[in-house]
C-alpha positions as CSV (number, residue, x, y, z in Angstrom):
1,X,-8.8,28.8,3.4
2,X,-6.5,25.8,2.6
3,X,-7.5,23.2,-0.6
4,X,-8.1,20.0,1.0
5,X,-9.3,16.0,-0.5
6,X,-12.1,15.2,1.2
7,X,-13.0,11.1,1.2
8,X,-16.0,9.6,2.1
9,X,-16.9,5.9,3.5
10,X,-18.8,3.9,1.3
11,X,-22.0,3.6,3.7
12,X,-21.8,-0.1,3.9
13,X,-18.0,0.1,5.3
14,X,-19.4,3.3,7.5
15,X,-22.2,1.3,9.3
16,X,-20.2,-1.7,9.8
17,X,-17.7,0.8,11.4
18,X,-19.5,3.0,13.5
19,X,-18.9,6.2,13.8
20,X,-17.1,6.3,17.4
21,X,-14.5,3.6,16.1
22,X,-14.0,5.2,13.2
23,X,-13.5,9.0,14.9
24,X,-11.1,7.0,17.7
25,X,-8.7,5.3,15.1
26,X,-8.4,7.8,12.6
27,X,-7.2,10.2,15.2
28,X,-4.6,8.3,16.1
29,X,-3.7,8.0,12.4
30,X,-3.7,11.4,12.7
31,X,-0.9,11.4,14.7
32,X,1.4,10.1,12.3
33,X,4.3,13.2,11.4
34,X,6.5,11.5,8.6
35,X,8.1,13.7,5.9
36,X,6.5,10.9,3.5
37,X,3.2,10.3,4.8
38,X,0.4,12.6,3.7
39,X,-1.2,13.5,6.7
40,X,-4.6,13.7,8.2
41,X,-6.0,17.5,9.1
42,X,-9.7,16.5,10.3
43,X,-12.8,13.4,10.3
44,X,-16.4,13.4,11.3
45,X,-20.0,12.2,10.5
46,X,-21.8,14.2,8.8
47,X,-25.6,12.9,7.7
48,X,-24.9,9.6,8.3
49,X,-21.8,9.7,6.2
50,X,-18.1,9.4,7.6
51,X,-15.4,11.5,6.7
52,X,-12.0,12.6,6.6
53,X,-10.0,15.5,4.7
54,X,-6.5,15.3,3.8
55,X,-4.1,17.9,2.4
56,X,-5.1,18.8,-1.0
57,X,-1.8,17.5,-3.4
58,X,-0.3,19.4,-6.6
59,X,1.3,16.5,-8.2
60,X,0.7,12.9,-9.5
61,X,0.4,9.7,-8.2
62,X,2.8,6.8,-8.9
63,X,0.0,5.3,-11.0
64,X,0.3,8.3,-13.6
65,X,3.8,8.4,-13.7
66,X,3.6,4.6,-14.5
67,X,0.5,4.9,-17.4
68,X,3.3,7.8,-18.9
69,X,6.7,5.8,-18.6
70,X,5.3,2.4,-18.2
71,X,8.8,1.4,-17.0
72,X,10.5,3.6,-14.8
73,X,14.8,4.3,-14.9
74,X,16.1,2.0,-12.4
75,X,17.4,4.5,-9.7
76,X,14.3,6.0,-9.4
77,X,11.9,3.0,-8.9
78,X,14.4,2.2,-6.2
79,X,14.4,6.0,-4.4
80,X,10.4,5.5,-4.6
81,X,10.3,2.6,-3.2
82,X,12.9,3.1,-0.6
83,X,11.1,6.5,0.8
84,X,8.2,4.4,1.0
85,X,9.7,1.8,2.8
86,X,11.0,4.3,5.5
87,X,7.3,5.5,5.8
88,X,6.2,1.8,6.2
89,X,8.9,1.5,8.9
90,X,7.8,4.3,11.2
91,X,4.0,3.4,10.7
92,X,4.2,-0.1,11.6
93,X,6.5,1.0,14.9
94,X,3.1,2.8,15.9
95,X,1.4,-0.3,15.4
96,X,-0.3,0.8,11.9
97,X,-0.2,-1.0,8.9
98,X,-1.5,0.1,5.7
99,X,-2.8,-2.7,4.2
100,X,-3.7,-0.8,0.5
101,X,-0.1,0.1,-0.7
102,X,-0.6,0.7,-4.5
103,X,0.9,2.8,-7.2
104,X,-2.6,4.9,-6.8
105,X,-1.8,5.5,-3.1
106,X,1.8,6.5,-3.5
107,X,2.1,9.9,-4.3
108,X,4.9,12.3,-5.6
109,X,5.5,15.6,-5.1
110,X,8.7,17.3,-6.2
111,X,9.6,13.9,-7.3
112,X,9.7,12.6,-3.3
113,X,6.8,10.2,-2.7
114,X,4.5,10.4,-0.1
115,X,2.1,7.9,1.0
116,X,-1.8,8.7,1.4
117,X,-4.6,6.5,2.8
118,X,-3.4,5.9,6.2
119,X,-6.0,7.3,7.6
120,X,-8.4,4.5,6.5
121,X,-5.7,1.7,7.0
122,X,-6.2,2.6,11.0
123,X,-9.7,2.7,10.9
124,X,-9.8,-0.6,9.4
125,X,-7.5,-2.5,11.2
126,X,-8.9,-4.9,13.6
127,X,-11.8,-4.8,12.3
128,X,-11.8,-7.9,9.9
129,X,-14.4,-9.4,11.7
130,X,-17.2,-7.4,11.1
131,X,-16.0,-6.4,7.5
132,X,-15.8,-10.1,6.5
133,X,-19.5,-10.8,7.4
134,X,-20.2,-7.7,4.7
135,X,-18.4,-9.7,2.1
136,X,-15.8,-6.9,2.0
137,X,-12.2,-7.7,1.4
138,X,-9.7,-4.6,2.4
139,X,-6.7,-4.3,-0.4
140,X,-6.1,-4.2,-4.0
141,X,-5.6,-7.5,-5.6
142,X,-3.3,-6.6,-7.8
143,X,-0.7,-5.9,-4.6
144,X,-2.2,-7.7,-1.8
145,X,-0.3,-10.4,-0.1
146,X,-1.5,-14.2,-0.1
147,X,-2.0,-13.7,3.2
148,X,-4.4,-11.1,3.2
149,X,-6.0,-12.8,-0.2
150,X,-6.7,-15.1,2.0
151,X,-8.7,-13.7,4.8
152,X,-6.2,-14.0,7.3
153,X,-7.1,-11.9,10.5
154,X,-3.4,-11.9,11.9
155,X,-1.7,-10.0,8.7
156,X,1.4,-8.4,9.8
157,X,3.6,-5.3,8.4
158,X,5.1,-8.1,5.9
159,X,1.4,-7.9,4.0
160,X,2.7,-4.3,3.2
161,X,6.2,-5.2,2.5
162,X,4.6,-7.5,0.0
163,X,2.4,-4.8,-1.8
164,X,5.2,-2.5,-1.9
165,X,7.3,-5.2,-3.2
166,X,4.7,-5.5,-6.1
167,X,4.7,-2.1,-6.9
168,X,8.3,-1.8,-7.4
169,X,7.8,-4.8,-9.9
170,X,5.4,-2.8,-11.9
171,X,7.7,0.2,-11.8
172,X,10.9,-2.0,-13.7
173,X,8.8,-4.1,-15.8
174,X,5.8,-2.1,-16.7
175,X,3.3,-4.7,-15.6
176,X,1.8,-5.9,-12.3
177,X,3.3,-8.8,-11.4
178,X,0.1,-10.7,-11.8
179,X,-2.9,-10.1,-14.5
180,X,-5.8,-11.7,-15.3
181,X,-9.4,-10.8,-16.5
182,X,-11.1,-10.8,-12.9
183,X,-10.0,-10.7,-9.4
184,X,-10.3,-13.4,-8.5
185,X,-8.3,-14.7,-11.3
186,X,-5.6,-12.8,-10.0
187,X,-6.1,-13.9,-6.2
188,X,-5.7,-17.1,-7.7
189,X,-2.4,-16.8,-9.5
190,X,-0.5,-14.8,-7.2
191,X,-1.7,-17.3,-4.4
192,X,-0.3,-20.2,-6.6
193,X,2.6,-18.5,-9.4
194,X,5.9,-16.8,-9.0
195,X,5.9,-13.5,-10.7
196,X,8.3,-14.0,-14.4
197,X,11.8,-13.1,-13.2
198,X,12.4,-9.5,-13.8
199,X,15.6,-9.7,-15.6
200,X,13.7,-11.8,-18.3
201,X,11.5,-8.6,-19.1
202,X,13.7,-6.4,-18.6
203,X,17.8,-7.0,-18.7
204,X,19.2,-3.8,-17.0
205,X,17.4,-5.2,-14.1
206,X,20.2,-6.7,-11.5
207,X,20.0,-10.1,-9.9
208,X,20.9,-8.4,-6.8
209,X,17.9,-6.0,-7.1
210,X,15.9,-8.5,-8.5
211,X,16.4,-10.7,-5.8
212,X,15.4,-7.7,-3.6
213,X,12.3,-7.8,-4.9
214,X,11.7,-11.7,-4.7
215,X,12.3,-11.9,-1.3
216,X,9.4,-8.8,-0.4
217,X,7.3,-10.7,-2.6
218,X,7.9,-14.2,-1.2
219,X,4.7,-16.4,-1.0
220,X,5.7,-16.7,3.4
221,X,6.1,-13.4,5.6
222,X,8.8,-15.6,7.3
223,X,10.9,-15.4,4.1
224,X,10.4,-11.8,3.4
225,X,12.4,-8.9,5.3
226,X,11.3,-8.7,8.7
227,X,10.6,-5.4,9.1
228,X,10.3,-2.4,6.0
229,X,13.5,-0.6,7.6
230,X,15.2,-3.8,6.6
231,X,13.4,-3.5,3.3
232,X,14.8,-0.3,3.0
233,X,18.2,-1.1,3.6
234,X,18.1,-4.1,1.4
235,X,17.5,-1.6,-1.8
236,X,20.6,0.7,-0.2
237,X,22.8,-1.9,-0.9
């Protein structure tokens, strides 16, 4: 008697899981308690299909507030990304990183953001292997790190201090920090182009907070902050 999102495995992604991997790491997933982490109430197979329900969320996503505001005021872009930050943190000190942070993953509710999808981060991870022979690529291009662009099968918690970093880009400027007409176009310059400094799009920006956000987003995981409580603290100052 509780409203709940139910998501389901595309059936490639499913077979090349199986079904005992898939119940194993999403449990553990499950395990996450994080007062900005949307947790996970229950997964199975069903038919063939895997599944998993989450708690069913009155509110938006970061994604709508952004198609409404397009830029958002400074404090708040830095409160968002700072809350999920501090998510990050505790994930990646139980050994679980994301790997999809996006605006359409971040969610807020009673204007705190919450972070969805880690249920299918854990499932995922370690996993590269068999994904890459299915020609599947786990991440958004628009926020994924070079690293993980690349194919690299020993991403860190940096890849998602990188896509985080990206999101709070979009939230000051109102763009991503890379766009292009495909994909793969957009692989390609973020792989190869810094993002337009974002006091040049938008002046109320800082240099301090600007730097901020060039340093998540550098090209190396060795020049970004080390871990996303570091991240976190960075914006506090």
């Amino acid at each position: 008697d509780r409203p709940v999102a139910l998501k389901v495995l595309h059936a490639e992604l499913a077979e090349s899981l199986g079904a005992e991997r898939f119940q194993r790491e999403i449990r553990v997933a499950a395990s996450l308690q994080h007062p900005h982490i949307l947790t996970v109430h229950d997964s199975g197979t069903t038919g063939g299909y895997l599944w998993f329900t989450m708690p069913f969320v009155e509110g938006e996503s970061l994604r709508d507030r952004i198609s409404r505001e397009r830029q958002l005021p400074i404090a708040d872009a830095v409160r968002i990304t700072r809350e999920v930050a501090l998510a990050l943190d505790y994930a990646h000190r139980h050994g679980i990183i994301h790997r999809d942070i996006k605006p359409e993953n971040i969610l807020l509710i009673d204007g705190q953001a919450i972070v969805a999808d880690f249920g299918i981060a854990r499932a995922l991870g370690g996993s590269n292997e068999s994904l890459t022979s299915t020609g599947m690529i786990i991440g958004t291009p628009g926020y994924m790190s070079p690293e993980q662009a690349a194919g690299d099968r020993a991403i860190d918690a940096r890849t998602d201090i990188y896509s985080l970093g990206s999101a709070l880009y979009e939230m000051l400027a109102g763009e991503p920090p890379f766009t292009a007409a495909t994909a793969q176009a957009v692989i390609a310059r973020l792989m190869t182009e810094s993002a337009r400094p974002l006091p040049n799009v938008r002046s109320t920006v800082s240099r301090q907070l600007a730097g901020a956000v060039e340093q998540a987003m550098a090209k190396s995981p060795a020049d970004r902050p080390a871990t996303a409580g570091d991240f976190a603290r960075l914006l506090e100052s």
